[in-house]
C-alpha positions as CSV (number, residue, x, y, z in Angstrom):
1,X,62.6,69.1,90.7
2,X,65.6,67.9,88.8
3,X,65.6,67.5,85.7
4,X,62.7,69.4,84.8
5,X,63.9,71.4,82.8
6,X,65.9,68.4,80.2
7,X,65.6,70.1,76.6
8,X,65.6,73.1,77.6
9,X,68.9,75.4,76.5
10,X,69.4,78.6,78.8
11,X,72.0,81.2,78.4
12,X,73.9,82.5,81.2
13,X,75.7,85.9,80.5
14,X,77.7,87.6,83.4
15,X,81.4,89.1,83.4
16,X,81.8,88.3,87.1
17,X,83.0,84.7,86.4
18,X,82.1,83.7,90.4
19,X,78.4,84.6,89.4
20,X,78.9,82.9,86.3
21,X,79.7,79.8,87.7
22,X,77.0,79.8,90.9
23,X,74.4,80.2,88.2
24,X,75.7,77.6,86.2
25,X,76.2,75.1,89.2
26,X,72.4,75.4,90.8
27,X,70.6,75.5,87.0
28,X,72.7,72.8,85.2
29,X,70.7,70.4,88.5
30,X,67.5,71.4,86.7
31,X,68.5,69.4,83.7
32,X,69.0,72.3,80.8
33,X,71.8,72.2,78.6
34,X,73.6,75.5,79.7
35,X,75.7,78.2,77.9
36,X,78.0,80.5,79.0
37,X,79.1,84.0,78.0
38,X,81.1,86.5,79.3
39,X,79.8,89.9,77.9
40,X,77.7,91.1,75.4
41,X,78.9,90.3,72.2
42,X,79.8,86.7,73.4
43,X,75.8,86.9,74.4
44,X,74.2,87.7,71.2
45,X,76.6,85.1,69.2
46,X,75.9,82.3,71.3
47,X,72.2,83.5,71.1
48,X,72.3,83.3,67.0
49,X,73.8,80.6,66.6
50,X,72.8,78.2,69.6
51,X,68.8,79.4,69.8
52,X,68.8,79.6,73.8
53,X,64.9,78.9,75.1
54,X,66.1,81.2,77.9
55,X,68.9,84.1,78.8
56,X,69.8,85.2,82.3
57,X,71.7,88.2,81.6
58,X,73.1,91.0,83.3
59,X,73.0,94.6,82.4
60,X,76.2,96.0,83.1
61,X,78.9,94.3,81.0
62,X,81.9,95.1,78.9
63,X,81.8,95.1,74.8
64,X,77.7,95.8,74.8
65,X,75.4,96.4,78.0
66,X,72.4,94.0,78.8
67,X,70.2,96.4,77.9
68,X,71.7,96.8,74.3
69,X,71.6,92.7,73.9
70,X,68.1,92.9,75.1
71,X,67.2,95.7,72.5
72,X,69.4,93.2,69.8
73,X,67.4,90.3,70.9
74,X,64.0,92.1,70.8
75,X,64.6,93.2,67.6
76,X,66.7,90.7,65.5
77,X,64.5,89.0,62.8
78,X,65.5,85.1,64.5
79,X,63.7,82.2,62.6
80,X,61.6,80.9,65.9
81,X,60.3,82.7,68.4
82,X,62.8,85.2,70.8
83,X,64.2,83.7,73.8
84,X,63.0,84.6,77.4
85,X,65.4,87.1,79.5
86,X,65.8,87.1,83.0
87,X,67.5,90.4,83.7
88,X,69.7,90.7,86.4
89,X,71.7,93.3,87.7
90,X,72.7,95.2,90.8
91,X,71.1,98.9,89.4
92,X,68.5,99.8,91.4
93,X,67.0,102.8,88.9
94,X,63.5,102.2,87.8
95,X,63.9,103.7,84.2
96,X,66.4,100.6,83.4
97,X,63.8,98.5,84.9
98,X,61.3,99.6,82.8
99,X,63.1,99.9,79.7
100,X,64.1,96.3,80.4
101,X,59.8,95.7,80.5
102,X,58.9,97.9,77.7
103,X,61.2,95.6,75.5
104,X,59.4,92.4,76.9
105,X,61.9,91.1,79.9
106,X,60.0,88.2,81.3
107,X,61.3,88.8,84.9
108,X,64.2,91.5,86.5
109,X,66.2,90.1,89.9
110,X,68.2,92.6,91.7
111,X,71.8,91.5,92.5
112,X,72.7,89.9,95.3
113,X,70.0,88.0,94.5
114,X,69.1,83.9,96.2
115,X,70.0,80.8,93.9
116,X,66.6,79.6,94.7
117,X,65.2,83.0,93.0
118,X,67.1,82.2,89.7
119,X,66.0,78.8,89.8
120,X,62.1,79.5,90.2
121,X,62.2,82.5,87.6
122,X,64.0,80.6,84.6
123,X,61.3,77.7,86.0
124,X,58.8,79.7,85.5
125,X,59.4,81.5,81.9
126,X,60.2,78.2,80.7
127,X,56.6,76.7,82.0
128,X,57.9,74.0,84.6
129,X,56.9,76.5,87.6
């Protein structure tokens, strides 16, 4: 539904800027206000200082790895409650995958990945799905 997701602030984090820009195309028709950053230290700024309800971020990045934001985001003593992460990456090894869950990931897609499947996840974690 468009627009279901007004008010809502989501976080896109990708160095590929093609998969940057897909994401940011097909979620911007949900209605959030969407971010952008392009690798991991861009990620954890924006995340400090713009209080994202939701990240989508993938785990192999320059600067700092998804994994390492994750940890950062887990971990970091934020004011409100942590944003949701949607990890997403094309590394198929279940110990990532289940580092990713131990430190709370509320969903993991595997690169290349449908639109829809974005959609319906950050949907979901944000409780319009």
């Amino acid at each position: 539904m468009p627009g279901e997701l007004s008010g809502k602030k989501v976080l896109l984090v990708d160095d590929d800027r093609d998969i940057l820009t897909a994401m940011k195309t097909i979620l911007a028709e949900q209605g959030p206000e969407i971010l952008t950053a392009e690798d991991g230290d861009e990620a954890l700024e924006a995340a400090a200082t713009q209080s994202p309800d939701a990240v989508v971020l993938d785990m192999m990045m320059p600067k700092r790895s998804g994994m390492l934001v994750l940890e950062k985001l887990r971990r970091g003593k934020a004011r409100n409650q942590p944003p949701y992460v949607i990890m997403i990456t094309a590394n198929r090894g279940q110990r990532h995958k289940a580092y990713a869950e131990a430190l709370g990931v509320s969903a993991y897609l595997y690169k290349p990945f449908r639109m829809e499947q974005l959609v319906e996840s950050v949907r979901k974690v944000l409780g319009a799905g």
